[in-house]
N, C-alpha and C positions, 0 to 999 in steps of 0.2 A: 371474187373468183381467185383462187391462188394458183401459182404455178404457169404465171402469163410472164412474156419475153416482153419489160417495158423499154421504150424507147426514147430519149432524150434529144429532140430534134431542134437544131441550132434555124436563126432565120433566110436560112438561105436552101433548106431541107437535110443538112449533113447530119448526119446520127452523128453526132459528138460523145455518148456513151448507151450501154446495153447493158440491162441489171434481169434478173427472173426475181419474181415474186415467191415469198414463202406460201409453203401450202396453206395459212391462214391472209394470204393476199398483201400482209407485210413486205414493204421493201425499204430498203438506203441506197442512194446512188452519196457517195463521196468522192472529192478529187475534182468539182465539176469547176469549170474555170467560170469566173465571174459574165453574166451575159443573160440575153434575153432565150429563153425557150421555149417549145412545146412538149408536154410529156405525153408521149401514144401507146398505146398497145402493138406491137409489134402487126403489119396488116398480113404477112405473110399467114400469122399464127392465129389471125383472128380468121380470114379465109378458109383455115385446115380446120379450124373448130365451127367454121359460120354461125359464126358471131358480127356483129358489127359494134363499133364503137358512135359515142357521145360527141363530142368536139374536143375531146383532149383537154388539156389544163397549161393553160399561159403560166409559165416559170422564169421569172429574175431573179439569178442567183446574183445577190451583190458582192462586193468585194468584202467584207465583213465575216462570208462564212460561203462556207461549199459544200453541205450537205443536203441531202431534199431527201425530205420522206414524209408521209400523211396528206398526199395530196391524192385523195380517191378520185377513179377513174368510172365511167358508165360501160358498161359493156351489154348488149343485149341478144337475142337470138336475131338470125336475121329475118326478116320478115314479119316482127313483132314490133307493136306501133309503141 
């Protein structure tokens, strides 16, 4: 699904950065400081679409690099098994 608010959640729940997906669901998040996180679907936006999301995607950006992108997301209608 493109055009979804992703979210880059540090382990303590801080949005540490916020990217929107291309209309073909393509994203980059750049800049991201070395560290453990979770990547989400924004819930606010997944609520206003009801939608519900997957378990997200465990992200270690190491110190080597700071970019994150190709890491697909589950998203489904809510109510649908």
């Amino acid at each position: 699904i493109g055009d979804l608010r992703l979210q880059l959640v540090d382990a303590v729940g801080k949005v540490a950065a916020t990217i929107g997906s291309g209309a073909d669901g393509y994203y980059v998040l750049t800049g991201v400081f070395p560290g453990a996180y979770r990547l989400r679907v924004d819930p606010e936006q997944l609520a206003r679409l009801g939608l519900v999301e997957g378990a997200g995607q465990a992200v270690t950006i190491g110190p080597e690099g700071t970019i994150l992108n190709g890491r697909d997301l589950e998203v489904r209608r809510a109510g649908e098994g």
